[in-house]
C-alpha positions in Angstrom: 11.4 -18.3 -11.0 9.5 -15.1 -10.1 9.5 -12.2 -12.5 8.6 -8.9 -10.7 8.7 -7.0 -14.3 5.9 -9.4 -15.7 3.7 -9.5 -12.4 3.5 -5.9 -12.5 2.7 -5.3 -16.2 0.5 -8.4 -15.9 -0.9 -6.7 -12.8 -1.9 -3.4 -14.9 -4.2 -4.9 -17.5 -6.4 -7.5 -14.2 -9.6 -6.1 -12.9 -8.8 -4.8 -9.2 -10.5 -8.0 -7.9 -8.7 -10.3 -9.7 -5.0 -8.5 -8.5 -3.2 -10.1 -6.0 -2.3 -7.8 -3.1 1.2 -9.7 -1.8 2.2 -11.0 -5.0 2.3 -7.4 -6.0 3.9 -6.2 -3.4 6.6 -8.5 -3.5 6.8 -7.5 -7.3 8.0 -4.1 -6.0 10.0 -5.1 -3.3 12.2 -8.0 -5.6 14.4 -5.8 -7.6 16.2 -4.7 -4.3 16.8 -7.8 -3.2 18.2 -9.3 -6.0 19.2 -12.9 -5.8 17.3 -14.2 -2.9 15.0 -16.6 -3.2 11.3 -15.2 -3.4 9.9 -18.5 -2.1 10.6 -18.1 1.4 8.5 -15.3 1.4 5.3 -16.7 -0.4 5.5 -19.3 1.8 5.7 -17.6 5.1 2.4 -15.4 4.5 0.9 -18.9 2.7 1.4 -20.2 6.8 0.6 -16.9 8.1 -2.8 -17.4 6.5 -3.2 -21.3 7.3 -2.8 -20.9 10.6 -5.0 -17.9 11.1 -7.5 -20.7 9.5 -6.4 -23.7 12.5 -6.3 -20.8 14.8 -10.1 -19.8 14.2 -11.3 -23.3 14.2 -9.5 -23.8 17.5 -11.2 -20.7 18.9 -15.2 -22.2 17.9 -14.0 -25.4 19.3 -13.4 -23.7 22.5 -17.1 -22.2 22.4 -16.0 -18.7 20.6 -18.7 -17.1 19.0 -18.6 -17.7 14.9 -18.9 -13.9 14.5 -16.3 -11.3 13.3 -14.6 -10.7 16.8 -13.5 -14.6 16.7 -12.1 -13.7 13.6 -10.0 -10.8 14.3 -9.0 -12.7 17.3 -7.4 -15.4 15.1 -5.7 -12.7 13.1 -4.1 -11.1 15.8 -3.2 -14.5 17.6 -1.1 -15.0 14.8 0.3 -12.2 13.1 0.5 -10.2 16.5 1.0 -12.3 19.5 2.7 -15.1 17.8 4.8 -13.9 14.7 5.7 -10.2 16.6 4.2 -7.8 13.4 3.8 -4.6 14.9 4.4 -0.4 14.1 7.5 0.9 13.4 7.3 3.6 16.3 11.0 4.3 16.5 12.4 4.1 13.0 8.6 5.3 10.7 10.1 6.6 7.8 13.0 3.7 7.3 12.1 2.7 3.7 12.8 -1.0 4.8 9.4 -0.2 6.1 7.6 0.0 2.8 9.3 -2.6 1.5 7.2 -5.6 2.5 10.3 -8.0 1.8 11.8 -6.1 4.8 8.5 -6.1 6.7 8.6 -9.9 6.6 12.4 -10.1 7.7 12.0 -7.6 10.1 8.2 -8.4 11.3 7.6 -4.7 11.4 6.5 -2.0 8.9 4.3 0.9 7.9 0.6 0.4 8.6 0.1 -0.5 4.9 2.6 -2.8 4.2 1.3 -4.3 7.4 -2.4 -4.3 6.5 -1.3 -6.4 3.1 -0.2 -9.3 5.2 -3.3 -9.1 7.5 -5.4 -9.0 4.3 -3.8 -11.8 2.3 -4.5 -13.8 5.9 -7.9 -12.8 6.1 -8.9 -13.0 2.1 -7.5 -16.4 2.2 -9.8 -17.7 4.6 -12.7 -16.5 2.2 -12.8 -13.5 4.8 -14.5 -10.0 4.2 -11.3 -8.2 4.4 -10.3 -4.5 2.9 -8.1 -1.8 3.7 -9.5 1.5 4.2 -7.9 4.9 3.1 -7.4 6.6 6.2 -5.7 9.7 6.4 -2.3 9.6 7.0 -2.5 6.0 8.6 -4.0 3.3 6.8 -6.6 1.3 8.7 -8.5 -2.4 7.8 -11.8 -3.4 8.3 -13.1 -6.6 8.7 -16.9 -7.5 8.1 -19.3 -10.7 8.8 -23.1 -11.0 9.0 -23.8 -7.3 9.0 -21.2 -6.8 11.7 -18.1 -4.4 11.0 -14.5 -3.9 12.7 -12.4 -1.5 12.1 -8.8 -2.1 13.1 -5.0 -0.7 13.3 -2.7 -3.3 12.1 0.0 -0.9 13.2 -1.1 -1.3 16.5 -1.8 -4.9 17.6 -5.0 -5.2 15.8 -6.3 -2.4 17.9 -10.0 -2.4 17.1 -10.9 1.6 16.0 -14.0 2.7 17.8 -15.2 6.2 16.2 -13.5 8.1 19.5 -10.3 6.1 18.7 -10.6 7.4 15.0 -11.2 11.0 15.9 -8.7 11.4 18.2 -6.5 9.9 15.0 -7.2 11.7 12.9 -7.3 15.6 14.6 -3.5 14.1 15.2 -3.1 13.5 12.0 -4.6 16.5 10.4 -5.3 19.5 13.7 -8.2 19.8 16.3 -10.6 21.3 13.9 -10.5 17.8 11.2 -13.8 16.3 11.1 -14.3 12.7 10.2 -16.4 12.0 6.8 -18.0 9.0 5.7 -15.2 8.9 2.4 -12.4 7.8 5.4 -14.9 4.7 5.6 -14.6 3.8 1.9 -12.9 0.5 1.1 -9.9 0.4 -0.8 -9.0 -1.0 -4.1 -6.2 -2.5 -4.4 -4.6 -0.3 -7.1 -5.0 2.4 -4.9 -3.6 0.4 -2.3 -0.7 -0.7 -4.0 -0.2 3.1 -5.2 -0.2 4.1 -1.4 2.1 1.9 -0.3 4.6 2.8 -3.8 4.2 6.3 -2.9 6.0 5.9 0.8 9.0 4.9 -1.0 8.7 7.2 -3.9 8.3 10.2 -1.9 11.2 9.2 0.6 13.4 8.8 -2.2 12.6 12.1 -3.7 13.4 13.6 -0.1 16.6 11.7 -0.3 17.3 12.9 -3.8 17.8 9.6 -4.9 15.9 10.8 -8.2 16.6 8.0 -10.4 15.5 5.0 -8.0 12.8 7.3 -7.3 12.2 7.3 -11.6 12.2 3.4 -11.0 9.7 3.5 -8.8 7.3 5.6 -10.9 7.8 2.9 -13.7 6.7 0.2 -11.9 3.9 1.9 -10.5 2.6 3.0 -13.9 3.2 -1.0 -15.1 0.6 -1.9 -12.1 -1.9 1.3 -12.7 -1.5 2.9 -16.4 -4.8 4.6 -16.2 -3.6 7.1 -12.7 -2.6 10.1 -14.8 -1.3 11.7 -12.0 1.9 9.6 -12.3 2.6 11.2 -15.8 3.4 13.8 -13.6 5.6 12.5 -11.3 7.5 10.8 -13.6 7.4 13.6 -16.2 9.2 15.7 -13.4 11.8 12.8 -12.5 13.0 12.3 -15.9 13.6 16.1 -16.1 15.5 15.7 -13.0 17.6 12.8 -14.4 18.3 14.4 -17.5 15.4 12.6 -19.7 14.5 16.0 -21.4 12.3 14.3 -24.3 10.9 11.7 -22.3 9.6 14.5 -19.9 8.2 16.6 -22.8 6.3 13.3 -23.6 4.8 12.3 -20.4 3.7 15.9 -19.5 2.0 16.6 -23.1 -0.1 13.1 -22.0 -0.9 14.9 -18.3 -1.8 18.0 -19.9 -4.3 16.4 -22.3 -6.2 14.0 -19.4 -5.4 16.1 -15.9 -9.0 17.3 -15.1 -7.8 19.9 -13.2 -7.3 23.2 -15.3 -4.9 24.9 -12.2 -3.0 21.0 -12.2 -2.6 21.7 -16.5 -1.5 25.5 -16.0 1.4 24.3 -13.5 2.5 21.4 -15.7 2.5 23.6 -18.8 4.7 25.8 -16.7 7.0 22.7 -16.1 6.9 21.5 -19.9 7.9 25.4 -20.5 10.9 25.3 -18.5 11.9 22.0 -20.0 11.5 22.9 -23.4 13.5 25.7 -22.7 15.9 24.2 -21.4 16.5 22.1 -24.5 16.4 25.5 -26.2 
């Protein structure tokens, strides 16, 4: 049987290679979806990444270059054209989009959640796979022999020529946003497991839903105890649920490792509040 709980505090002591980008994932999604069977889901991206493999042997059978175009081509036959992943345009901030149980039932999502199944396919082929941190819309890239891709999973596999990113990102961020070589910069995935976390945390928190929100931080401090920043968030949450010393405990360990001295002024004036609140 799976145990989400013990994937996710297992996750939290790997080296970033050795974690397992879907399994994790699913770890997150699982206690929503309590009761249902969690093989049906390994077992799905499992094909998804098998047939990418058939599909790619097919292609240099037909006379395809073995180069990292044919590759992406398999990916895309598959996940795209064959199994109908694709954006969310109409319903973005759905939290069934984050949730990549719901991504697989749904065959659509957010462009992370979507870039972990086009990973998993790639990485399990032995492919030089990795998601990139983007702002505001996470992209993958794809390498072989010196030859790089960068592509939207959000949009059909898209491939992202630097015009294509530009106009993205001034979108994203107003005309005068410049791009910079850290946009480039590969992903671990921690951080992209913390991305994708931090959709549904940050939905929740607009929802006011501040427990499941509290939930959420937990986890996500199981997969990635050394990111001090979530002493923060969940140092605010359990002050919004009523956890007064648990707060007061979280923030002391934020103050004592937050680098920032304006980041430590503004959570002492939180831990203030709180202590005095519990007069």
């Amino acid at each position: 049987m799976f145990d989400a709980s013990a994937v996710l505090k297992e996750s939290g002591s790997k080296d970033d290679p050795d974690i397992n980008l879907l399994h994790v994932a699913l770890a997150f999604a699982a206690d929503d979806h309590l009761g249902i069977s969690m093989d049906k889901y390994f077992n799905h991206a499992n094909k998804l990444a098998r047939d990418v493999g058939q599909r790619f042997i097919e292609l240099l059978n037909a006379g395809a270059d073995d180069d990292v175009r044919t590759r992406l081509a398999a990916i895309k036959h598959i996940l795209c054209d064959r199994e109908g992943y694709t954006g969310d345009t109409e319903t973005y901030d759905d939290l069934q989009n984050a949730d990549l149980i719901r991504v697989i039932d749904r065959r659509k999502g957010l462009p992370i959640s979507l870039a972990i199944l086009f990973i998993y396919a790639g990485r399990s082929n032995g492919w030089d796979l990795d998601g990139l941190n983007f702002p505001g819309h996470f992209l993958c890239r794809i390498e072989y022999k010196g030859e790089r891709l960068i592509f939207d999973p959000f949009s059909s596999c898209k491939v992202m020529e630097a015009p294509d990113l530009r106009s993205l990102l001034k979108k994203i961020r107003g005309d005068k946003a410049e791009l910079s070589a850290d946009f480039y910069k590969p992903c671990t995935n921690r951080e992209t497991l913390i991305r994708l976390q931090n959709n549904i945390k940050l939905r929740l928190i607009e929802a006011e839903e501040y427990e499941h929100a509290l939930t959420c931080v937990e986890k996500m401090r199981w997969m990635d105890p050394a990111e001090y920043r979530l002493l923060l968030d969940a140092g605010v949450l359990y002050a919004k649920t009523g956890k007064m010393p648990a707060a007061v405990d979280v923030l002391e360990k934020y103050i004592k490792v937050a680098p920032n001295p304006q980041d430590k002024r503004d959570a002492e004036n939180i831990l203030r509040n709180i202590t005095e609140t519990m007069g």
